[in-house]
Biopython code that builds the backbone (N, CA, C, O; Angstrom):
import numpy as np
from Bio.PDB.StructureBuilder import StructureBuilder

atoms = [
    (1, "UNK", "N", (13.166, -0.194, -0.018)),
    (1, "UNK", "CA", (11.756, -0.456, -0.199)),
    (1, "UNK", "C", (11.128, 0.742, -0.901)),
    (1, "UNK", "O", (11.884, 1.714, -0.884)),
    (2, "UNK", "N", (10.100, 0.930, -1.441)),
    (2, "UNK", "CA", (9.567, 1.386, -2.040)),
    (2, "UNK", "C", (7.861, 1.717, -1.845)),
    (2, "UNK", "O", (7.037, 0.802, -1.827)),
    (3, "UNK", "N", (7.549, 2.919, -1.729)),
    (3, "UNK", "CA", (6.147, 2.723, -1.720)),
    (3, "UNK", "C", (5.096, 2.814, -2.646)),
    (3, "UNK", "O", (5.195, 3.628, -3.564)),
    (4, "UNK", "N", (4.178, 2.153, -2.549)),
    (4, "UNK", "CA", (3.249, 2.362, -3.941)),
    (4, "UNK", "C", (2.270, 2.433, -3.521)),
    (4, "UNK", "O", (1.409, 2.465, -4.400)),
    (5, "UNK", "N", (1.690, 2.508, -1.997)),
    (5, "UNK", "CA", (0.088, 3.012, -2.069)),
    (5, "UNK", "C", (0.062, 3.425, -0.674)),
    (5, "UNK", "O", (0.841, 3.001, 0.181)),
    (6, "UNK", "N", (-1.103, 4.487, -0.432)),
    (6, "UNK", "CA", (-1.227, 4.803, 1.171)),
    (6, "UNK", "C", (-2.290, 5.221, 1.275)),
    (6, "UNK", "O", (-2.716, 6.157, 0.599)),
    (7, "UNK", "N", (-2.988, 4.562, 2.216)),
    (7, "UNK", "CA", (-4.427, 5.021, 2.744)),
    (7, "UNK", "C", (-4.796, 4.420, 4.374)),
    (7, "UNK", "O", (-4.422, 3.455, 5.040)),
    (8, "UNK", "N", (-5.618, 5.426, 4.555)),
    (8, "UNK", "CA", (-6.192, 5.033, 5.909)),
    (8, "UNK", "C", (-7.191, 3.611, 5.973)),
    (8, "UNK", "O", (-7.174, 2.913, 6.987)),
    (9, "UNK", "N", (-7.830, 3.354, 5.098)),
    (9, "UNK", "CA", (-8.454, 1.985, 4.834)),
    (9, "UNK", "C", (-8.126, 0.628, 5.035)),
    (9, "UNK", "O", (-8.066, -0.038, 4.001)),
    (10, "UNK", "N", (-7.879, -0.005, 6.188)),
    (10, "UNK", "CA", (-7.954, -1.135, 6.640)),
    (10, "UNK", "C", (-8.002, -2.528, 5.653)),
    (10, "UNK", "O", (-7.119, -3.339, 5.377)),
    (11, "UNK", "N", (-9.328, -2.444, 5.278)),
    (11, "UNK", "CA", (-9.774, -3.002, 4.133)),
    (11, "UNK", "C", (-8.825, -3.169, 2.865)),
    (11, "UNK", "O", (-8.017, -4.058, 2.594)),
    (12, "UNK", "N", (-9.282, -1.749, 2.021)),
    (12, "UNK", "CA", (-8.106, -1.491, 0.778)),
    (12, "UNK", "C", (-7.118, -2.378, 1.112)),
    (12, "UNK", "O", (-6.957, -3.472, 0.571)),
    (13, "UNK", "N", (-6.232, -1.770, 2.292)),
    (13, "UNK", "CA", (-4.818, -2.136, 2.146)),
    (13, "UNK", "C", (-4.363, -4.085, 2.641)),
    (13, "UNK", "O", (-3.186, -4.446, 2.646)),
    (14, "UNK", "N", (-5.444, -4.997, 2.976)),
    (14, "UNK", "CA", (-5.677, -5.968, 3.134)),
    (14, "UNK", "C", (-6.019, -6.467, 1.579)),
    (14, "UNK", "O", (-5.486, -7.569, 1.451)),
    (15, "UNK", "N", (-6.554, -6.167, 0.610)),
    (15, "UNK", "CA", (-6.895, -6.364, -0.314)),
    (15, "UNK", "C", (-5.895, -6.103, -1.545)),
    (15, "UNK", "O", (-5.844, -6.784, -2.569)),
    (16, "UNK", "N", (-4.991, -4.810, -1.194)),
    (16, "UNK", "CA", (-4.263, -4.610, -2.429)),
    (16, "UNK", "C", (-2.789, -5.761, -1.582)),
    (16, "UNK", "O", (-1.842, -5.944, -2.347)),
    (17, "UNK", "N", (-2.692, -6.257, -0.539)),
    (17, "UNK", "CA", (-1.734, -7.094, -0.196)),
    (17, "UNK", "C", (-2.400, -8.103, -0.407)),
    (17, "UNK", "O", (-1.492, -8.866, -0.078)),
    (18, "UNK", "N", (-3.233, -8.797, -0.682)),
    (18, "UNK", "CA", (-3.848, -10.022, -1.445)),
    (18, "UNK", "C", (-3.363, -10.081, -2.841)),
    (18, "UNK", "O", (-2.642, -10.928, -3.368)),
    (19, "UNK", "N", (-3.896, -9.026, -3.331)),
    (19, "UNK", "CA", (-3.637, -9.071, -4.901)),
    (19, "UNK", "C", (-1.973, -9.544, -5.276)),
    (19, "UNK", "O", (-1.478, -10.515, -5.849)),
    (20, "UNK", "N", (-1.326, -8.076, -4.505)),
    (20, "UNK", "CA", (0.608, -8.240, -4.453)),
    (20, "UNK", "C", (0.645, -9.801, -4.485)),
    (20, "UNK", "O", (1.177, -10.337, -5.457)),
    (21, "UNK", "N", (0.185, -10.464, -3.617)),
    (21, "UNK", "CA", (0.868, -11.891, -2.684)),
    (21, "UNK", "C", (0.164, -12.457, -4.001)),
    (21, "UNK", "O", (0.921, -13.316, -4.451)),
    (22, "UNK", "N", (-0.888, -12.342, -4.748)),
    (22, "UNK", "CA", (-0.898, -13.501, -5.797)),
    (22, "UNK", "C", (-0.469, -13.083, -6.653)),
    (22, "UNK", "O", (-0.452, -14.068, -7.391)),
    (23, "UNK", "N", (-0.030, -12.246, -7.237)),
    (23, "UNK", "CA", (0.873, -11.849, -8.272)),
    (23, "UNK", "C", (2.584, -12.362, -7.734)),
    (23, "UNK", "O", (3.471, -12.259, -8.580)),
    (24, "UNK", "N", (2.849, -12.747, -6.719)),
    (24, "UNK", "CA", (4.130, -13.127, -6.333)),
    (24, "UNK", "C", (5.013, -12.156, -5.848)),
    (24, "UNK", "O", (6.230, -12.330, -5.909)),
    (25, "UNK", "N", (4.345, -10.828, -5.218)),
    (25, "UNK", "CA", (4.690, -10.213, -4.780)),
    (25, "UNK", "C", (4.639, -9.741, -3.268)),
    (25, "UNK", "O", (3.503, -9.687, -2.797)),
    (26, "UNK", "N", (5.880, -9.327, -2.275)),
    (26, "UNK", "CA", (5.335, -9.465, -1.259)),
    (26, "UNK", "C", (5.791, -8.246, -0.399)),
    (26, "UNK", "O", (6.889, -7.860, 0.002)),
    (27, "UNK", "N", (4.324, -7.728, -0.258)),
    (27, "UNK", "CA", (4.226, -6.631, -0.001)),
    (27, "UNK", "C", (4.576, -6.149, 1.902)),
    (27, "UNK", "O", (4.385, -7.107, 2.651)),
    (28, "UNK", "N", (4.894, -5.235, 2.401)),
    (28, "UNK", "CA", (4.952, -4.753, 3.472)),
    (28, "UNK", "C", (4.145, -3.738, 3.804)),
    (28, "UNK", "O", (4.235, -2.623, 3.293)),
    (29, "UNK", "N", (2.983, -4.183, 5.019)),
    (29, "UNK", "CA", (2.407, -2.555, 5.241)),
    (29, "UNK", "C", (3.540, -1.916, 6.669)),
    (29, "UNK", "O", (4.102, -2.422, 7.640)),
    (30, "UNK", "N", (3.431, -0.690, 6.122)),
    (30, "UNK", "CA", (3.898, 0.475, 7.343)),
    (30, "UNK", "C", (3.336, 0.934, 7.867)),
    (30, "UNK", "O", (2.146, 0.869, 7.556)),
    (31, "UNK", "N", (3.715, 1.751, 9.056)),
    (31, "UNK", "CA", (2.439, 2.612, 9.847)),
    (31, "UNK", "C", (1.086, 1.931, 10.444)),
    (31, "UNK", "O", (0.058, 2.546, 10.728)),
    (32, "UNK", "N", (1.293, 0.602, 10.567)),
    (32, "UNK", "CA", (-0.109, 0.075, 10.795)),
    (32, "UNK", "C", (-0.598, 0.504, 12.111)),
    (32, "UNK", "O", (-1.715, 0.945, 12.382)),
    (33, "UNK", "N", (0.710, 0.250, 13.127)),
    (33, "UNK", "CA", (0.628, 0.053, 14.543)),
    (33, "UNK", "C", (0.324, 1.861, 14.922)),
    (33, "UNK", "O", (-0.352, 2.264, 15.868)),
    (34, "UNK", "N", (0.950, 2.626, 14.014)),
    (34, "UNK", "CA", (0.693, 4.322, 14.696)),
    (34, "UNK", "C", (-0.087, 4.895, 14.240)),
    (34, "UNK", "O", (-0.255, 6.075, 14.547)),
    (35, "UNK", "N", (-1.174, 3.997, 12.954)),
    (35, "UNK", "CA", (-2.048, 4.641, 12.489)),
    (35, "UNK", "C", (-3.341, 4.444, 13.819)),
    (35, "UNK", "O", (-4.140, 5.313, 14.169)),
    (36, "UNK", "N", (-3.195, 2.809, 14.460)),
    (36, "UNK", "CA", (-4.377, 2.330, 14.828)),
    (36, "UNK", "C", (-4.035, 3.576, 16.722)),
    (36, "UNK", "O", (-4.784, 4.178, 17.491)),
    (37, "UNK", "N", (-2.754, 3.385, 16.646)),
    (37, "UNK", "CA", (-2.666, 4.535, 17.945)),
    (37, "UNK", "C", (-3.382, 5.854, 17.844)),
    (37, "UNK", "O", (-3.775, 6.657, 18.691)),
    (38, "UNK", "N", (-3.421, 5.816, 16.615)),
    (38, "UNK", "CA", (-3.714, 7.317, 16.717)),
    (38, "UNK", "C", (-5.256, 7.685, 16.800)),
    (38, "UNK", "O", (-5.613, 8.862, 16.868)),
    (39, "UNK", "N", (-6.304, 6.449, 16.791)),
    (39, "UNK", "CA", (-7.765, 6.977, 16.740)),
    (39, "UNK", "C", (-8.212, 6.672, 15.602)),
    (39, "UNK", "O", (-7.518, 5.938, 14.899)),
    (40, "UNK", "N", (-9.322, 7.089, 15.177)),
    (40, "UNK", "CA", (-9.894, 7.313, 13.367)),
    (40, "UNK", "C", (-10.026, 8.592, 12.879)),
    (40, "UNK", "O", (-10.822, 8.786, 11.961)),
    (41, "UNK", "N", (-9.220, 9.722, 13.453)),
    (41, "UNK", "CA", (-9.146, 10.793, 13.097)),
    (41, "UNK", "C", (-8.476, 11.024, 11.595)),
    (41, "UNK", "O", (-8.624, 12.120, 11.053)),
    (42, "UNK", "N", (-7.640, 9.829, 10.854)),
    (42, "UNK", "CA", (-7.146, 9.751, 10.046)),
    (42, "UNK", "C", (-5.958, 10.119, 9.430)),
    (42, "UNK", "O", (-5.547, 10.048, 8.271)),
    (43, "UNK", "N", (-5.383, 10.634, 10.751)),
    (43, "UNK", "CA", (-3.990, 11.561, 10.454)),
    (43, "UNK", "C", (-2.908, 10.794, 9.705)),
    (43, "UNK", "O", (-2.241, 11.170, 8.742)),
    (44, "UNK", "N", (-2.884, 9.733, 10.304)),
    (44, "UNK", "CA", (-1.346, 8.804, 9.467)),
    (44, "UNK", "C", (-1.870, 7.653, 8.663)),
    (44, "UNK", "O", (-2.555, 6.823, 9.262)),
    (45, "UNK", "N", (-1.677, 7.522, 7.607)),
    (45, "UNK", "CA", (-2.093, 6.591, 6.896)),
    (45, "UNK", "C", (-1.209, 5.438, 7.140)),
    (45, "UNK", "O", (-0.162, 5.417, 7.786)),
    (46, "UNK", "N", (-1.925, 4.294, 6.392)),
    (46, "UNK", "CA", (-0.951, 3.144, 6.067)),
    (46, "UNK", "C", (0.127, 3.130, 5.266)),
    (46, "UNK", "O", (-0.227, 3.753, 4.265)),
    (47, "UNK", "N", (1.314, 2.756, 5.120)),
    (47, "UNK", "CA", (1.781, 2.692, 3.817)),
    (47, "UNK", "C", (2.085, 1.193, 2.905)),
    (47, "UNK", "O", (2.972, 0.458, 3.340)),
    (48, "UNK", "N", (1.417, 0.827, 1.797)),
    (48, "UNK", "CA", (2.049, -0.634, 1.063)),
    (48, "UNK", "C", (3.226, -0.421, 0.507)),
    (48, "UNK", "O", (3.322, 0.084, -0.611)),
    (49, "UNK", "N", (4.362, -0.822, 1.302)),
    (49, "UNK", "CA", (5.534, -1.162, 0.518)),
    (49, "UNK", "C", (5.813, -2.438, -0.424)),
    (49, "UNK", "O", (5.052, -3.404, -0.483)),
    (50, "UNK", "N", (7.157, -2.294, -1.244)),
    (50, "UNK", "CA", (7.215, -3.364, -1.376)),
    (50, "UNK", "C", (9.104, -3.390, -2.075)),
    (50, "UNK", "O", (9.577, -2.262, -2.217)),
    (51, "UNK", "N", (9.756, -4.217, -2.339)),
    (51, "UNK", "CA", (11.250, -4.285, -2.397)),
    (51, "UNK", "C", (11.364, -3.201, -3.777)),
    (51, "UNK", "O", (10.515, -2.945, -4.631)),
    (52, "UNK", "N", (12.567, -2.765, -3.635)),
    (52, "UNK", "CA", (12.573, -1.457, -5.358)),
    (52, "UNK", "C", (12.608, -2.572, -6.646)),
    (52, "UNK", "O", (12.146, -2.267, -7.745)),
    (53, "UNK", "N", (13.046, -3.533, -6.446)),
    (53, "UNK", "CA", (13.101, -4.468, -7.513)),
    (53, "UNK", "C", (11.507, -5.057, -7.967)),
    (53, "UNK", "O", (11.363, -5.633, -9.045)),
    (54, "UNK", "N", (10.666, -4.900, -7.279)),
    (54, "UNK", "CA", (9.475, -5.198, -7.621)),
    (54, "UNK", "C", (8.191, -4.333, -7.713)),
    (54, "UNK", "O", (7.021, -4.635, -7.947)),
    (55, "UNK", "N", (9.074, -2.646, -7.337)),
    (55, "UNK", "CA", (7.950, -1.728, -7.637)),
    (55, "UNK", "C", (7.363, -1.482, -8.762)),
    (55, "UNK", "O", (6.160, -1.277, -8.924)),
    (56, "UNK", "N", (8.392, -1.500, -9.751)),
    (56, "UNK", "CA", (7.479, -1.345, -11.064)),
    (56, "UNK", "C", (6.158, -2.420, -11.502)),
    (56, "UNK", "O", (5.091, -2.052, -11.994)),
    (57, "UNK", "N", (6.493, -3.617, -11.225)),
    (57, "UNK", "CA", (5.209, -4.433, -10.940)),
    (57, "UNK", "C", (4.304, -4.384, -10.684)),
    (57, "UNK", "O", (3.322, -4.619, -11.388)),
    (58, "UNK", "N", (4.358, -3.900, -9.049)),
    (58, "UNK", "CA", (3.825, -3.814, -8.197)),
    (58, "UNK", "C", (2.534, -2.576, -8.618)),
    (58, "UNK", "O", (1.322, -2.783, -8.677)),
    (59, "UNK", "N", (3.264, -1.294, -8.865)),
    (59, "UNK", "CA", (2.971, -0.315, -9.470)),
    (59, "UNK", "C", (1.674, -0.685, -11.271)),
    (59, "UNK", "O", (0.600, -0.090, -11.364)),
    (60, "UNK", "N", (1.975, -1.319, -11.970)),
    (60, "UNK", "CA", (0.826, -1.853, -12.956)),
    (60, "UNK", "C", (0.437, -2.862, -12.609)),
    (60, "UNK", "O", (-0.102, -3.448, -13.548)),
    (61, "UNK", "N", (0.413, -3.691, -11.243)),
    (61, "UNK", "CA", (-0.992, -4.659, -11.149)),
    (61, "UNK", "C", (-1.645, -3.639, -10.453)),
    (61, "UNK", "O", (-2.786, -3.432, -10.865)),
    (62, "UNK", "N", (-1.139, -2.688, -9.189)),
    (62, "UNK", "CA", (-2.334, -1.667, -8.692)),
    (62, "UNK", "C", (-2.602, -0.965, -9.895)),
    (62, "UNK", "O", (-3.831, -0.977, -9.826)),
    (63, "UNK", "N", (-2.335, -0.338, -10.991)),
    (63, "UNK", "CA", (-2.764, 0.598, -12.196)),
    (63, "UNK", "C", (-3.967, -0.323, -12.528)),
    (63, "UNK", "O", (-5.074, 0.175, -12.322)),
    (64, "UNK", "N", (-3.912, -1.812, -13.095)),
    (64, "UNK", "CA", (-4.740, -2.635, -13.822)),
    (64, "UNK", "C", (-5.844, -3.198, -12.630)),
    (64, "UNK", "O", (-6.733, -3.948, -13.032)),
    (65, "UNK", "N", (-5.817, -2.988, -11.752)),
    (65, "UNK", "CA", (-6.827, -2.872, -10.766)),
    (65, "UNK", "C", (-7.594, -1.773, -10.443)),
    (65, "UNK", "O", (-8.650, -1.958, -9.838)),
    (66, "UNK", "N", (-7.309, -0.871, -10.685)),
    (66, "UNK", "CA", (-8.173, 0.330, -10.739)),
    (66, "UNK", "C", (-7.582, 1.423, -9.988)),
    (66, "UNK", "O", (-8.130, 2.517, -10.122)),
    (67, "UNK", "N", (-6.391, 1.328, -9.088)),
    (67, "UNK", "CA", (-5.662, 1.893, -8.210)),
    (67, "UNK", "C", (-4.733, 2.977, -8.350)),
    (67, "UNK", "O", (-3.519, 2.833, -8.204)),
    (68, "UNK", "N", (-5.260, 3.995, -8.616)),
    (68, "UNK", "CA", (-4.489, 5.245, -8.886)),
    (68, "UNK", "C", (-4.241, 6.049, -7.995)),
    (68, "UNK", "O", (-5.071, 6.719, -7.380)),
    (69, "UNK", "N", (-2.410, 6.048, -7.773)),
    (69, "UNK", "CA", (-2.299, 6.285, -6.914)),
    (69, "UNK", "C", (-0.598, 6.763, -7.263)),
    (69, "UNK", "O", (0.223, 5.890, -7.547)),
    (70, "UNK", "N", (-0.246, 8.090, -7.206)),
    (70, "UNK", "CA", (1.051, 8.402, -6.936)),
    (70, "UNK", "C", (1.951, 9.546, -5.687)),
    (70, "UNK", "O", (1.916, 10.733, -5.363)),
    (71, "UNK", "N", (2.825, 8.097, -5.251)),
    (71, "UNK", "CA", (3.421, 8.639, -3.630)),
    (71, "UNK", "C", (4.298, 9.802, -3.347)),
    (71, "UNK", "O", (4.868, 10.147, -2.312)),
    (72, "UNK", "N", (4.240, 10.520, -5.016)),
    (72, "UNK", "CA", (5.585, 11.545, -5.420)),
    (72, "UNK", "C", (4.415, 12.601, -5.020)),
    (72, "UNK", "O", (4.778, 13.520, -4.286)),
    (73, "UNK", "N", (3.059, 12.572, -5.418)),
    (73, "UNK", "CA", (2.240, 13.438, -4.879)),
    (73, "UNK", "C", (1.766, 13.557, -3.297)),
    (73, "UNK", "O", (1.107, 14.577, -3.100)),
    (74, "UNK", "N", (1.889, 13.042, -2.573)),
    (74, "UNK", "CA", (1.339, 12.776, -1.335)),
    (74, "UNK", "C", (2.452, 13.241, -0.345)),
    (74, "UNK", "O", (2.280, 13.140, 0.869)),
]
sb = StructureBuilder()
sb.init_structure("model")
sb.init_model(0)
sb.init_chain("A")
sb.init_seg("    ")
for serial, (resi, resn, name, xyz) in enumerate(atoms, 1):
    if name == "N":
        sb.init_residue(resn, " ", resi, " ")
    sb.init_atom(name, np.array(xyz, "f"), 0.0, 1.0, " ", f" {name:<3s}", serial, name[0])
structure = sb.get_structure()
């Protein structure tokens, strides 16, 4: 798997797995369950995965959405 986006945002990450799923892509969030353990202090983010065969995809529909975002930095 592969990751292509991470944030604490609930929202966002409900939204950029909308987008994935109509583009035919199907995304996995991580960390959901130890982010919400942990409070809103913000320590652990979410992560959107998705299979390595479909990251590059995955990767320019979030670019062409406005979503800049790289996991090599983080």
């Amino acid at each position: 798997m592969r990751e292509v986006f991470r944030t604490n945002d609930p929202v966002l990450i409900s939204w950029l797995e909308a987008l994935l799923r109509g583009e035919g892509i199907e995304p996995f969030v991580m960390d959901s369950y130890t982010s919400i353990l942990e409070g809103s202090i913000g320590a652990i983010p979410r992560r959107l995965m998705v299979a390595n065969d479909h990251g590059p995809r995955a990767v320019e529909i979030l670019l062409a959405a406005g979503m800049e975002y790289d996991p090599r930095n983080n």
